[in-house]
PDB file of N, CA, C and O in Angstrom, chain B, residues numbered from 101:
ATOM      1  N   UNK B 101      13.658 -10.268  70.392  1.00  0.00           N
ATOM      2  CA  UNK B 101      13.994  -9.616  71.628  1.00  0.00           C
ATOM      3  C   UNK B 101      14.011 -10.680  72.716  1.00  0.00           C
ATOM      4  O   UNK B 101      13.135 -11.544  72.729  1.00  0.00           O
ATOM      5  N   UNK B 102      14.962 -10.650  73.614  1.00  0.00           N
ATOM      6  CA  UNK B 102      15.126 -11.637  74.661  1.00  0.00           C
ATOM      7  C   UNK B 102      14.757 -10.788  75.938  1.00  0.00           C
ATOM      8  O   UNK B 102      15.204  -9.668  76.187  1.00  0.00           O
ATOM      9  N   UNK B 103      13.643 -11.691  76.900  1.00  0.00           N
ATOM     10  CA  UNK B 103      13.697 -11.312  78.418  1.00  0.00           C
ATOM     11  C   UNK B 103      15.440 -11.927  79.200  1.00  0.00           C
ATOM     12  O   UNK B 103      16.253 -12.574  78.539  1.00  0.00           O
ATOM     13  N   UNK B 104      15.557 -11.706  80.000  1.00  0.00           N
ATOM     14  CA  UNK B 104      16.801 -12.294  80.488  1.00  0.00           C
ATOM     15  C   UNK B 104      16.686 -12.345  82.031  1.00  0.00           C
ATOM     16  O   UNK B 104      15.924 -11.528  82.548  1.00  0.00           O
ATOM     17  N   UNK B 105      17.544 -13.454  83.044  1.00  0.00           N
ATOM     18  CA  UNK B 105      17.790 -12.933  83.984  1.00  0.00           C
ATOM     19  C   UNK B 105      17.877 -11.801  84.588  1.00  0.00           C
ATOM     20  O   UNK B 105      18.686 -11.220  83.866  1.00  0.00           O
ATOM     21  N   UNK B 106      17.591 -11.043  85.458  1.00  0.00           N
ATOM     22  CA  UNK B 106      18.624  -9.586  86.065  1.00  0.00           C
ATOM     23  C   UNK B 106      19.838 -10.330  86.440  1.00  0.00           C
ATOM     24  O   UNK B 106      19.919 -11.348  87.129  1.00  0.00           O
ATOM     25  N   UNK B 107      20.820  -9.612  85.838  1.00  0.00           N
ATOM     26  CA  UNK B 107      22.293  -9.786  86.281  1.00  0.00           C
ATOM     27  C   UNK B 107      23.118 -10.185  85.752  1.00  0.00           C
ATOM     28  O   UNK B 107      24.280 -10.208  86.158  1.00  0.00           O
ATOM     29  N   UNK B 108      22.546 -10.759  84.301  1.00  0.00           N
ATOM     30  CA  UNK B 108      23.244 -12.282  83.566  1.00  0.00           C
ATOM     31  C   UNK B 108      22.820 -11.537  81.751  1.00  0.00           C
ATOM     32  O   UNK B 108      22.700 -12.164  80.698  1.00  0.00           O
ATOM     33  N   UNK B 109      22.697 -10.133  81.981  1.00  0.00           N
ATOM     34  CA  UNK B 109      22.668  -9.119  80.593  1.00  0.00           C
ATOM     35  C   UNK B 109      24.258  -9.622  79.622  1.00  0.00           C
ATOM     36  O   UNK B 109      24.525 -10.133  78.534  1.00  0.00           O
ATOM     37  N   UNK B 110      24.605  -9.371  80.193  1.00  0.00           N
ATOM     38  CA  UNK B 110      26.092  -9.525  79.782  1.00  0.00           C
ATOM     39  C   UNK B 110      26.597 -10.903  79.759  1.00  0.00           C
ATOM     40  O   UNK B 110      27.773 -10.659  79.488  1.00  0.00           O
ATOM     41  N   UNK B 111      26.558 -11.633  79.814  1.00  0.00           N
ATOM     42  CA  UNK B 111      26.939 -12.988  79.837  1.00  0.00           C
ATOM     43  C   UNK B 111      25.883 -13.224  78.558  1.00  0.00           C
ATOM     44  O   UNK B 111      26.394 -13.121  77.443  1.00  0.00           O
ATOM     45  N   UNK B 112      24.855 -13.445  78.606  1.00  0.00           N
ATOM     46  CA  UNK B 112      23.941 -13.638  77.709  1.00  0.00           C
ATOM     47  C   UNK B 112      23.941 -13.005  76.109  1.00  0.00           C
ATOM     48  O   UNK B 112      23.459 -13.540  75.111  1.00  0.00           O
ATOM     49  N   UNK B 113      24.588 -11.794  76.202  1.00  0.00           N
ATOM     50  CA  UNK B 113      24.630 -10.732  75.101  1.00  0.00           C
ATOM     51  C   UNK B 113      25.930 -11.357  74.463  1.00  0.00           C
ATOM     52  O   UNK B 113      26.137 -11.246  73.255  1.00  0.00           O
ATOM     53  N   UNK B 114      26.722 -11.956  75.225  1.00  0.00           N
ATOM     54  CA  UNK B 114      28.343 -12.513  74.902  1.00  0.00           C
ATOM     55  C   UNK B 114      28.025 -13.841  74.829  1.00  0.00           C
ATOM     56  O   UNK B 114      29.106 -14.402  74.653  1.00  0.00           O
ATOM     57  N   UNK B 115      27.027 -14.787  74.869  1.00  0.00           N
ATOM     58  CA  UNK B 115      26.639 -16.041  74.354  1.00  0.00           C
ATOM     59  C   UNK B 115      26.026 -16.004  73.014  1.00  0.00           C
ATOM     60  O   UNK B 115      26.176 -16.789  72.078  1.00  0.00           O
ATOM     61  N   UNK B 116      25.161 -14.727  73.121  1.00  0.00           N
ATOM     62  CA  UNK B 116      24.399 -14.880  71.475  1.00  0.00           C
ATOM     63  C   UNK B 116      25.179 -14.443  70.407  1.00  0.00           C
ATOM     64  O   UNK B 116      24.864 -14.851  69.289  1.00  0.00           O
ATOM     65  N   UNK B 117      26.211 -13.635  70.532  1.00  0.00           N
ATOM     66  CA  UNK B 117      27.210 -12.661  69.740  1.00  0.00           C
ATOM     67  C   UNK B 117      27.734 -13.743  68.741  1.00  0.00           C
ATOM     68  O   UNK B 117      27.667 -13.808  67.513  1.00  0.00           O
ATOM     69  N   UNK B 118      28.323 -14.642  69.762  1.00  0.00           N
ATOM     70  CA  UNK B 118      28.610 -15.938  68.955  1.00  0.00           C
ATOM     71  C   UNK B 118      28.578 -17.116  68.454  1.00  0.00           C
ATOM     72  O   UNK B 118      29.351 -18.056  68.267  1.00  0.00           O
ATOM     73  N   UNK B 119      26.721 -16.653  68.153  1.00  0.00           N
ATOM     74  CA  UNK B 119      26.172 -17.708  67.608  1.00  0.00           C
ATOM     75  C   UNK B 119      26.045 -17.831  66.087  1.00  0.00           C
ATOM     76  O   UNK B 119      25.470 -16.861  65.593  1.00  0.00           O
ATOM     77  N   UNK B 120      26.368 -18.612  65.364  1.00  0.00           N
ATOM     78  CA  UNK B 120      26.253 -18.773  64.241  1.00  0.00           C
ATOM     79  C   UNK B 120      24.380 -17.794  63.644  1.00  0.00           C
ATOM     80  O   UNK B 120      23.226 -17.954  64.043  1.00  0.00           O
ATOM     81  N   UNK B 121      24.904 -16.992  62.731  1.00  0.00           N
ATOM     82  CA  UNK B 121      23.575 -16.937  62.646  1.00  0.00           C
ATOM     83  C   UNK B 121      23.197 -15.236  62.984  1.00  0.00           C
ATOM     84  O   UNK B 121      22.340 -14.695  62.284  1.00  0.00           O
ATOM     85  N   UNK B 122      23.743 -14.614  63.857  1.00  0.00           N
ATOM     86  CA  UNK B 122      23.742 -13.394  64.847  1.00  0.00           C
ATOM     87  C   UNK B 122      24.372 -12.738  64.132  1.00  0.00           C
ATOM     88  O   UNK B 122      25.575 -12.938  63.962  1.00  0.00           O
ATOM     89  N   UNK B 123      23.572 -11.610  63.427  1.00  0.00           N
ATOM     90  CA  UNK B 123      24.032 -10.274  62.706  1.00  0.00           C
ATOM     91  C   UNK B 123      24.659  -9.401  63.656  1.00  0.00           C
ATOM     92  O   UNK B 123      25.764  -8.931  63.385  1.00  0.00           O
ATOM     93  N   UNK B 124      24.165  -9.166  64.588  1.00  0.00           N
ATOM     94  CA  UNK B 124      23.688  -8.035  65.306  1.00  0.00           C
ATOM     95  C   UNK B 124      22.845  -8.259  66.773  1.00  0.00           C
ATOM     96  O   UNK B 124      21.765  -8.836  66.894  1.00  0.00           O
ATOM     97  N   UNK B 125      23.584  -7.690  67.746  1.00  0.00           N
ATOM     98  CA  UNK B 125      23.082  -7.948  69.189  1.00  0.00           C
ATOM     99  C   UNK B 125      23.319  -6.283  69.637  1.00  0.00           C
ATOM    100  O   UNK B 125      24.349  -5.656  69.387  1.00  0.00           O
ATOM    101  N   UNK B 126      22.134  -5.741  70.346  1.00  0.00           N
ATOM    102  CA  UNK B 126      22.036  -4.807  71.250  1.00  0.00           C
ATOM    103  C   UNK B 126      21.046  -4.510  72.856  1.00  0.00           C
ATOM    104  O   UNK B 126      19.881  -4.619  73.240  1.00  0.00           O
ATOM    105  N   UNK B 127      22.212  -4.142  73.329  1.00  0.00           N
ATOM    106  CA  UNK B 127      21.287  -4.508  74.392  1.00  0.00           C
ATOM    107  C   UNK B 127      20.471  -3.218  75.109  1.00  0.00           C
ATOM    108  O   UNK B 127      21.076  -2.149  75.029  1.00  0.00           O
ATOM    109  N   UNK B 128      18.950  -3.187  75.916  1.00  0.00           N
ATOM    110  CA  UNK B 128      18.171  -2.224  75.022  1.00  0.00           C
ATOM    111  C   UNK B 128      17.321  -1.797  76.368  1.00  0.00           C
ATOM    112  O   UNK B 128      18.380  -1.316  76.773  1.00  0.00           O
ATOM    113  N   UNK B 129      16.680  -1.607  77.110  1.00  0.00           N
ATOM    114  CA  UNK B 129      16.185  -1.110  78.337  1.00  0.00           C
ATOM    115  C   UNK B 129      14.685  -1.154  78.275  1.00  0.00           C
ATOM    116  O   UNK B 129      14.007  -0.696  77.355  1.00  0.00           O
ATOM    117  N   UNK B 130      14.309  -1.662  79.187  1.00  0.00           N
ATOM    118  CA  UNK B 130      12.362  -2.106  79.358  1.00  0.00           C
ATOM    119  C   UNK B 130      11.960  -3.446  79.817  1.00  0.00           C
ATOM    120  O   UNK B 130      12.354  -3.980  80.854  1.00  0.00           O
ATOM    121  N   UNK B 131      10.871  -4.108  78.671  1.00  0.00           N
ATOM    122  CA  UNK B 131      10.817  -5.607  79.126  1.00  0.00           C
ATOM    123  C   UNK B 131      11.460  -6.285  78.766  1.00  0.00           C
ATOM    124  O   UNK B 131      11.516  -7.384  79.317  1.00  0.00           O
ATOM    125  N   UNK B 132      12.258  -5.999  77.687  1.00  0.00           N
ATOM    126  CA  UNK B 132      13.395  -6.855  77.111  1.00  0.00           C
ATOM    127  C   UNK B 132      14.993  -6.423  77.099  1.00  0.00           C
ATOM    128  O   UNK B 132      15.350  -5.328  76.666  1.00  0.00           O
ATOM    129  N   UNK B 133      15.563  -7.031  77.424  1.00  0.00           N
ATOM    130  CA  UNK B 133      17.057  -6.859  78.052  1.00  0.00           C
ATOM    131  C   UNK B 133      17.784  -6.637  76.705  1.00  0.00           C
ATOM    132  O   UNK B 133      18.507  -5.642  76.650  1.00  0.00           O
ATOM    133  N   UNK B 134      17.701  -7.365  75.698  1.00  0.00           N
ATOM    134  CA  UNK B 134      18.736  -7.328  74.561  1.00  0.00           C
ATOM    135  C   UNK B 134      17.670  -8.064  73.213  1.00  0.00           C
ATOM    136  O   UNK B 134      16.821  -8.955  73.235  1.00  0.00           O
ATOM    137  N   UNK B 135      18.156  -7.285  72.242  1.00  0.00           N
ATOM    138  CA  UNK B 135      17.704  -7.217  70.866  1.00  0.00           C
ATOM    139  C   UNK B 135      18.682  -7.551  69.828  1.00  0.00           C
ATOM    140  O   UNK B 135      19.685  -6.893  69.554  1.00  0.00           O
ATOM    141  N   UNK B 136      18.111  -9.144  69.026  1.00  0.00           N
ATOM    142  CA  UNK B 136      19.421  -9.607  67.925  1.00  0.00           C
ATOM    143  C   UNK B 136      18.848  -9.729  66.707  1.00  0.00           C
ATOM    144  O   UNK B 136      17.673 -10.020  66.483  1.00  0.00           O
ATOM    145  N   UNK B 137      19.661  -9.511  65.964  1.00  0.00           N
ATOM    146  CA  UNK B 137      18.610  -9.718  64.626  1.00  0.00           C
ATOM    147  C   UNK B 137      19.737 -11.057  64.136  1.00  0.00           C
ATOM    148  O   UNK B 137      20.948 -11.056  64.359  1.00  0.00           O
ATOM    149  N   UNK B 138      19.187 -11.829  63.632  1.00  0.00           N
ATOM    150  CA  UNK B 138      19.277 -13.114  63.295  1.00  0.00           C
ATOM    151  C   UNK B 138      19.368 -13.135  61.833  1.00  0.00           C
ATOM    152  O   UNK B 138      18.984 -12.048  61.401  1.00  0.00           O
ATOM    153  N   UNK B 139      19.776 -14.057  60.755  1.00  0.00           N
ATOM    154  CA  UNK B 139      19.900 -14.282  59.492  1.00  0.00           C
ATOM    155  C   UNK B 139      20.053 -15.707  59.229  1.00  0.00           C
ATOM    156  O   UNK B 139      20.997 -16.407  59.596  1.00  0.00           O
ATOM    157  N   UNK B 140      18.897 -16.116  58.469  1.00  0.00           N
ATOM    158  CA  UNK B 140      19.192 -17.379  58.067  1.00  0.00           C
ATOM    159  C   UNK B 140      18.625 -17.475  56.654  1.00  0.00           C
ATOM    160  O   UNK B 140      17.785 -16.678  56.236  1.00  0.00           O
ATOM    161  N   UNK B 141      19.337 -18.925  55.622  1.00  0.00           N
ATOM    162  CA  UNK B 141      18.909 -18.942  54.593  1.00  0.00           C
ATOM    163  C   UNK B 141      17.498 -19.313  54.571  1.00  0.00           C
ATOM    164  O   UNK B 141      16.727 -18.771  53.779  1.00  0.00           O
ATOM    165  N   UNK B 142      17.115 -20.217  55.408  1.00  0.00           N
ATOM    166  CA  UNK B 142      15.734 -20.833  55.608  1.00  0.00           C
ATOM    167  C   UNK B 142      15.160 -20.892  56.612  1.00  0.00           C
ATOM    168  O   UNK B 142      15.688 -20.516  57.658  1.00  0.00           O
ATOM    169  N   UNK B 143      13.745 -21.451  56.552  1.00  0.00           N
ATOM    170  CA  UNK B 143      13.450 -21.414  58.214  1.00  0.00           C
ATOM    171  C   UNK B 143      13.568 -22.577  58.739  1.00  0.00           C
ATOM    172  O   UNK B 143      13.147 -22.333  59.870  1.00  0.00           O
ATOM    173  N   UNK B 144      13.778 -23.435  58.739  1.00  0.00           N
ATOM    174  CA  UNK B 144      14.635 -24.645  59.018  1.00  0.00           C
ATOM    175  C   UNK B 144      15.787 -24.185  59.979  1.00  0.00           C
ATOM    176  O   UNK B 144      15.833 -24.563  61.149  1.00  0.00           O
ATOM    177  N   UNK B 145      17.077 -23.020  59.197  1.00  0.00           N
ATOM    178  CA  UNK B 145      18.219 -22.721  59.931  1.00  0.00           C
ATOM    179  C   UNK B 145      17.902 -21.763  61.097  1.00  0.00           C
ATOM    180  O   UNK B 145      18.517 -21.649  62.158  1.00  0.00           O
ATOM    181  N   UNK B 146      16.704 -21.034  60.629  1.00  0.00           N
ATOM    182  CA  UNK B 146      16.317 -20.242  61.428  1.00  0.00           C
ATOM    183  C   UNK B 146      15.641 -20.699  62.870  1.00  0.00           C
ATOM    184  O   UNK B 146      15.864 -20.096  63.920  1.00  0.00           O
ATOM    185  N   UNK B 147      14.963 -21.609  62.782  1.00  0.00           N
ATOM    186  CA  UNK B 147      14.699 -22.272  63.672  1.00  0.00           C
ATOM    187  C   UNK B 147      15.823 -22.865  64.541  1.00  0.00           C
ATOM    188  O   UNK B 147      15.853 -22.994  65.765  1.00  0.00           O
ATOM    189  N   UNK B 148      16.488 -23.104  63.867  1.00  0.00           N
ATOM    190  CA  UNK B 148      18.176 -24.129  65.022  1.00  0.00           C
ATOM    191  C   UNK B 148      18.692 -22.494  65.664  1.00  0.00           C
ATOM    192  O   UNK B 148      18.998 -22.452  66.856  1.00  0.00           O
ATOM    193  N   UNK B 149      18.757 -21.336  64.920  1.00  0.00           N
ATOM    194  CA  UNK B 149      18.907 -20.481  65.525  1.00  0.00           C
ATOM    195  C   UNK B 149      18.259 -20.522  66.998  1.00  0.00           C
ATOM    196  O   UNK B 149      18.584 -21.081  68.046  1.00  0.00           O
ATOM    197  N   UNK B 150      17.184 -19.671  66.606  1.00  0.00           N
ATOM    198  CA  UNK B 150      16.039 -19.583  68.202  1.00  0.00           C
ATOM    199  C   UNK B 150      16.173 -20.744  68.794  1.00  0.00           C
ATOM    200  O   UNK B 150      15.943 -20.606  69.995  1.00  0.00           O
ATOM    201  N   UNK B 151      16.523 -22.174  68.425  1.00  0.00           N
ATOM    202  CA  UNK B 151      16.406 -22.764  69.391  1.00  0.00           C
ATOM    203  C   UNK B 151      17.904 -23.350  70.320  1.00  0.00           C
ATOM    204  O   UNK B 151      18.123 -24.262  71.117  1.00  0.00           O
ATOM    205  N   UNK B 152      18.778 -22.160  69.635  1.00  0.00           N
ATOM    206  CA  UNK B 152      20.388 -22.389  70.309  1.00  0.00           C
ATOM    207  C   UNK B 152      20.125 -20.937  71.081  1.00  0.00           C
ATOM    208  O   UNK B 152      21.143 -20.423  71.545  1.00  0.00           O
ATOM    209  N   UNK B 153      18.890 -20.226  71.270  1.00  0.00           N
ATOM    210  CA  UNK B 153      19.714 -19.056  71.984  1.00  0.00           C
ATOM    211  C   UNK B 153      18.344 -19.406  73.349  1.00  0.00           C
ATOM    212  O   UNK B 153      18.549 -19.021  74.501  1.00  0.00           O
ATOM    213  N   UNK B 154      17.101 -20.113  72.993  1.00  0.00           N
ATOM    214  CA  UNK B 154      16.339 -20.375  73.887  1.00  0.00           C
ATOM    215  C   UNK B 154      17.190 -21.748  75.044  1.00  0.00           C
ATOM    216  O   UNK B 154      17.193 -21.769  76.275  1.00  0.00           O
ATOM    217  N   UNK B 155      17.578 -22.359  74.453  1.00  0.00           N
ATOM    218  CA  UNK B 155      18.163 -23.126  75.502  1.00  0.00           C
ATOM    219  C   UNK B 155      19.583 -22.511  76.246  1.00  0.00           C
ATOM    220  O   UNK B 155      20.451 -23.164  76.825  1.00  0.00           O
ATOM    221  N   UNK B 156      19.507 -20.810  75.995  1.00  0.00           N
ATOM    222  CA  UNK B 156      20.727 -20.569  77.300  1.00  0.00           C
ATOM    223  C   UNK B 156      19.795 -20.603  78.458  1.00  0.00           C
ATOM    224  O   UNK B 156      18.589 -20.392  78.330  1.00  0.00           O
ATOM    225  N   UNK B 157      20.271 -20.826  79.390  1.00  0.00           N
ATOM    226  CA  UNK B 157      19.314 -21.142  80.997  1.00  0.00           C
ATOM    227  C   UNK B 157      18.914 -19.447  81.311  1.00  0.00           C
ATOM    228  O   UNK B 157      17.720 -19.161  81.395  1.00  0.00           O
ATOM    229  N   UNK B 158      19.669 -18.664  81.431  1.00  0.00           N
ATOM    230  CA  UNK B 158      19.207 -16.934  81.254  1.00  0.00           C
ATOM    231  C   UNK B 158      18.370 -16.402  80.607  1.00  0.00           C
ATOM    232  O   UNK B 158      17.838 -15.389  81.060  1.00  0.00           O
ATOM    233  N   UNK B 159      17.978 -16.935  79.300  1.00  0.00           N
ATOM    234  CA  UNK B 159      16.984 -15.970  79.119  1.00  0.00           C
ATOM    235  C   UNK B 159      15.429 -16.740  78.986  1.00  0.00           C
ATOM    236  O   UNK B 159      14.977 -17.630  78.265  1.00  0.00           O
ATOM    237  N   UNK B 160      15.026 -16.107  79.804  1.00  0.00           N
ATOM    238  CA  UNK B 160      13.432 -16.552  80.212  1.00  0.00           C
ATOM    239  C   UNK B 160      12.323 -16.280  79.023  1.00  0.00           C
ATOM    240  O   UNK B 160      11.309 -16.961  78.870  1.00  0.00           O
ATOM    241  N   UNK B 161      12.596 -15.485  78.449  1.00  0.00           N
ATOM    242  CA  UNK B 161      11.233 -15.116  77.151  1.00  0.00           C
ATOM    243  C   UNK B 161      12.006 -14.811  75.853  1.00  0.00           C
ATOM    244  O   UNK B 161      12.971 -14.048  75.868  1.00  0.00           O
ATOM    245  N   UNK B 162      11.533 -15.470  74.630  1.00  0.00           N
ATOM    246  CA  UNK B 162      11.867 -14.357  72.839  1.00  0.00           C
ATOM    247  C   UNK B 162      10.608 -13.969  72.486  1.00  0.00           C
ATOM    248  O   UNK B 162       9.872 -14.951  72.392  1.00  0.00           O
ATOM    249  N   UNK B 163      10.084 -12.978  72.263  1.00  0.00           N
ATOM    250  CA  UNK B 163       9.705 -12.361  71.404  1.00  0.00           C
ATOM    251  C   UNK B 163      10.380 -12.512  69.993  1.00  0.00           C
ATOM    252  O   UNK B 163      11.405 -11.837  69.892  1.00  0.00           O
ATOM    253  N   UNK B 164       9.957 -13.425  68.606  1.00  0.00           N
ATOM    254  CA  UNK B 164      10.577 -12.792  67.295  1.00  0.00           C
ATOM    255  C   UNK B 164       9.570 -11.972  66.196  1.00  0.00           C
ATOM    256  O   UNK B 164       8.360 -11.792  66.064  1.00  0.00           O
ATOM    257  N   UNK B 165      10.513 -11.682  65.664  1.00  0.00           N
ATOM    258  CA  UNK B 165       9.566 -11.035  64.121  1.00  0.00           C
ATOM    259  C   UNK B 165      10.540 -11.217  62.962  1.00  0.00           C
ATOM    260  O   UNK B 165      11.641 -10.756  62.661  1.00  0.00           O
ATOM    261  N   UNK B 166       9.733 -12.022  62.475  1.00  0.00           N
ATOM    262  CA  UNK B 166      10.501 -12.353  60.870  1.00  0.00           C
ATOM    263  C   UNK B 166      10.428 -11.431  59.700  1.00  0.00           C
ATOM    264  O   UNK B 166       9.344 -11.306  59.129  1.00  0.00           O
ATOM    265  N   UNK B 167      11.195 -10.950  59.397  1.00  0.00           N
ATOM    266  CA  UNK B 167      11.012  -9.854  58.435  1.00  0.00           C
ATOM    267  C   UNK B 167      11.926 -10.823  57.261  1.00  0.00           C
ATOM    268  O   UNK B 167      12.996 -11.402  57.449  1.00  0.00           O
ATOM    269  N   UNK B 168      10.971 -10.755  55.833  1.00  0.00           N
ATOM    270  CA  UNK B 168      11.482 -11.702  54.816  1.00  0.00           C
ATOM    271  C   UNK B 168      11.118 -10.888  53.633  1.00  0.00           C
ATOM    272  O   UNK B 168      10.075 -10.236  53.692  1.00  0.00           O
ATOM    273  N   UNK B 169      11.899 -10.844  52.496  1.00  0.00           N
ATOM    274  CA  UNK B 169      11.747 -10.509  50.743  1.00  0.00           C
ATOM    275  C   UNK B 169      10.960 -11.308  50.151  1.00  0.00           C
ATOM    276  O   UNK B 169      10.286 -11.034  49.158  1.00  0.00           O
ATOM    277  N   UNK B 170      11.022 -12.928  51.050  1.00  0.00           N
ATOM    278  CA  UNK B 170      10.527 -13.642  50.461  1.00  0.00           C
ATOM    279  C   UNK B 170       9.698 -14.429  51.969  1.00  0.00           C
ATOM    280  O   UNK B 170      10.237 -14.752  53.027  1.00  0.00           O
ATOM    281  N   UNK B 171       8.129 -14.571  51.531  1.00  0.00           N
ATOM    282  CA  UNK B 171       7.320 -15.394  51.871  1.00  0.00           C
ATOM    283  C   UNK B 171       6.880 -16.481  51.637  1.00  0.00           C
ATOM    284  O   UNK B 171       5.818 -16.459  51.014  1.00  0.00           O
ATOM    285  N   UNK B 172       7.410 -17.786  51.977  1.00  0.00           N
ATOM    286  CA  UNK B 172       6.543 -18.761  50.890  1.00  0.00           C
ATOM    287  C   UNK B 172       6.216 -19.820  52.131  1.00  0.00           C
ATOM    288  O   UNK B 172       6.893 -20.143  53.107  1.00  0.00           O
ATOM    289  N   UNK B 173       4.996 -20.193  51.719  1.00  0.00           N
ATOM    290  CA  UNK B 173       4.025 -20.822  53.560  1.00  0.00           C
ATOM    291  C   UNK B 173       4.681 -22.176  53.411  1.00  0.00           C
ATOM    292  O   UNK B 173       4.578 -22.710  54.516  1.00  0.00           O
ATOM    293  N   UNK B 174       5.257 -22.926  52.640  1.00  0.00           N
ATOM    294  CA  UNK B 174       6.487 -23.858  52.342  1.00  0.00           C
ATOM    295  C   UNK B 174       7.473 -24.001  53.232  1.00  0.00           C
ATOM    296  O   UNK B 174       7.932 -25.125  53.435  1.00  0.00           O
ATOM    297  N   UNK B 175       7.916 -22.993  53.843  1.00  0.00           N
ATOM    298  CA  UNK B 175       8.701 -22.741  54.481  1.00  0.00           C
ATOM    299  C   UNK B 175       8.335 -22.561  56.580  1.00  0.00           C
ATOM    300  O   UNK B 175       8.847 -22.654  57.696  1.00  0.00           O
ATOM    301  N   UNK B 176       7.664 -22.398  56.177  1.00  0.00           N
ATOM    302  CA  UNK B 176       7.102 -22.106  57.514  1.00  0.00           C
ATOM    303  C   UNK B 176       6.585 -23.089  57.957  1.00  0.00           C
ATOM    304  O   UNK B 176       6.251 -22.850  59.117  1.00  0.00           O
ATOM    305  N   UNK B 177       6.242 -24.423  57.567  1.00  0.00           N
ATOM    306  CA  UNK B 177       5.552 -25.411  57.967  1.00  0.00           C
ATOM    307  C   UNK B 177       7.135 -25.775  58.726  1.00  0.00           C
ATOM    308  O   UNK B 177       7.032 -25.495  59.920  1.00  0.00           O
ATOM    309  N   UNK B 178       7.925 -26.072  58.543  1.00  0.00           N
ATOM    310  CA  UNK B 178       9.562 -26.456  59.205  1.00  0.00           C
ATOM    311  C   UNK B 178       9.308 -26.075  60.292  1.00  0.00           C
ATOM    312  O   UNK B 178       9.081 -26.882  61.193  1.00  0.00           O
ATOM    313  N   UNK B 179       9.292 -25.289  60.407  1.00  0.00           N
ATOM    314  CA  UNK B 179       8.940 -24.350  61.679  1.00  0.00           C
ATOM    315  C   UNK B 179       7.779 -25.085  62.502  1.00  0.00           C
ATOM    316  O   UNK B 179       6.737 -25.537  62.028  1.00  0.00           O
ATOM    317  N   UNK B 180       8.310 -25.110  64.232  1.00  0.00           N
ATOM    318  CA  UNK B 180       7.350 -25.978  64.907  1.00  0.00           C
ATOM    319  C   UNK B 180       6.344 -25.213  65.463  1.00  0.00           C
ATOM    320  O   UNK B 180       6.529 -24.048  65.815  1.00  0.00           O
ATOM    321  N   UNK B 181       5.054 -25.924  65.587  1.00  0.00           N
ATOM    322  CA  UNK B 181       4.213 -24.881  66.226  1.00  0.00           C
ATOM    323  C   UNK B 181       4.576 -24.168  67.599  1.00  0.00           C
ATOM    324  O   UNK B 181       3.909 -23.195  67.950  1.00  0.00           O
ATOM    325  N   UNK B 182       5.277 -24.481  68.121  1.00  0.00           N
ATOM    326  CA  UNK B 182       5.983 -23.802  69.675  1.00  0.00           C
ATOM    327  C   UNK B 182       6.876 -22.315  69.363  1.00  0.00           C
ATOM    328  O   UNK B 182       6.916 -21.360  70.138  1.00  0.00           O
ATOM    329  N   UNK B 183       7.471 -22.391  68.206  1.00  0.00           N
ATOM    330  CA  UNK B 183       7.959 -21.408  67.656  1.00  0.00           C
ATOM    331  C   UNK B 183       7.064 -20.664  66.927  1.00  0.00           C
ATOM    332  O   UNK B 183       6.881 -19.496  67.269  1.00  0.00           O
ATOM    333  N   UNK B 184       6.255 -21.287  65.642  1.00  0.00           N
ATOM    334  CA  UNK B 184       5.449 -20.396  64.777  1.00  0.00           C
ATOM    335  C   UNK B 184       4.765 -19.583  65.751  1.00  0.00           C
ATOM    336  O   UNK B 184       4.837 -18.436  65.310  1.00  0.00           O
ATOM    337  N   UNK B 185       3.965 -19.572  67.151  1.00  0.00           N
ATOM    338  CA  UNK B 185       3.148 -19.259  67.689  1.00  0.00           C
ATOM    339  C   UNK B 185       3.594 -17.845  67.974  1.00  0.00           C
ATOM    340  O   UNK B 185       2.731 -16.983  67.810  1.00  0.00           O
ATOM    341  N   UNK B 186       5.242 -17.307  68.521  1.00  0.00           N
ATOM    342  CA  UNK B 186       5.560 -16.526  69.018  1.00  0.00           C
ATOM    343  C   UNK B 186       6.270 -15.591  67.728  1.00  0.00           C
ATOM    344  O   UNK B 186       6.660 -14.447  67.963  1.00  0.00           O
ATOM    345  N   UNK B 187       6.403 -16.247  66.250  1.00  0.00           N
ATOM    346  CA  UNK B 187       6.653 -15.277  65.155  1.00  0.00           C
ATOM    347  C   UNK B 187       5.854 -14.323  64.514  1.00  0.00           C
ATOM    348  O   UNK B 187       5.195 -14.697  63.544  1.00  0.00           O
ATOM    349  N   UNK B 188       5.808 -13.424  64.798  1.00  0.00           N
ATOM    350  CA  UNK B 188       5.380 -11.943  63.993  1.00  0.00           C
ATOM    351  C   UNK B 188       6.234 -11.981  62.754  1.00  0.00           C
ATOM    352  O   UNK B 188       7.463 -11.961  62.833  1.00  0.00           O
ATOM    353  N   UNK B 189       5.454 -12.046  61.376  1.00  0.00           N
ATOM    354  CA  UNK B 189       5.657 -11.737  60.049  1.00  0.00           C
ATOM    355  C   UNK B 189       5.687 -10.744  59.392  1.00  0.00           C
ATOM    356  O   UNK B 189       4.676 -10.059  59.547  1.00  0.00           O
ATOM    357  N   UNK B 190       6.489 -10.299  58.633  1.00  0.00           N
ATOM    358  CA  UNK B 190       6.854  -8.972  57.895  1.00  0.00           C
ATOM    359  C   UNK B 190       7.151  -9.222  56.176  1.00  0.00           C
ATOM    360  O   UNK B 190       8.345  -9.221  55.879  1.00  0.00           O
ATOM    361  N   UNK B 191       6.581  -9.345  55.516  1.00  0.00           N
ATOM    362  CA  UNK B 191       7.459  -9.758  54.455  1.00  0.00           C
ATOM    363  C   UNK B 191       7.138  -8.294  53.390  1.00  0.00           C
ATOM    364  O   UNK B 191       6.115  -7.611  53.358  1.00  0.00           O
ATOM    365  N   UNK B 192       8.123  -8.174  52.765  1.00  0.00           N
ATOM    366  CA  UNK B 192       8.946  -6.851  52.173  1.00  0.00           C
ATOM    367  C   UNK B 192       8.982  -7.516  50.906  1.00  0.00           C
ATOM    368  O   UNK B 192       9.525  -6.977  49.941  1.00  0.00           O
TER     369      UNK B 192
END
């Protein structure tokens, strides 16, 4: 979930749409402006994800949650502690 500017919903929702990576973007009413669900093979890619949609200048906060089939703590070390800190885990 992304915080965002006020005003810059739409610009922002039309930056992430076409990001490599972006299943799915909706945009959603409260503390968070818009909700994407993301897909990557690894967390490696997953990471270049979040960190192509954190460097738009608009959106101020992510909230993620990783929801995975597969867990393996192998994987998650890729992952930097600046990111691991703000991932909520789900694995299915």
């Amino acid at each position: 979930m992304l915080k965002v500017l006020h005003g810059h919903e739409v610009k922002v929702y039309n930056n992430i749409k076409n990001l490599d990576g972006v299943k799915e973007e909706y945009s959603i009413v409260g503390e968070y402006s818009i909700f994407a669900v993301v897909q990557a093979e690894n967390m490696f890619l997953l990471y270049r994800i979040i960190k192509s949609i954190k460097e738009i200048p608009e959106v101020t906060s992510i909230w993620h949650i990783l929801v995975s089939k597969d867990c393996h703590s192998s994987d998650t070390e890729i992952v930097s502690p600046e990111i691991n800190k703000y991932i909520s885990r789900i694995c299915i």
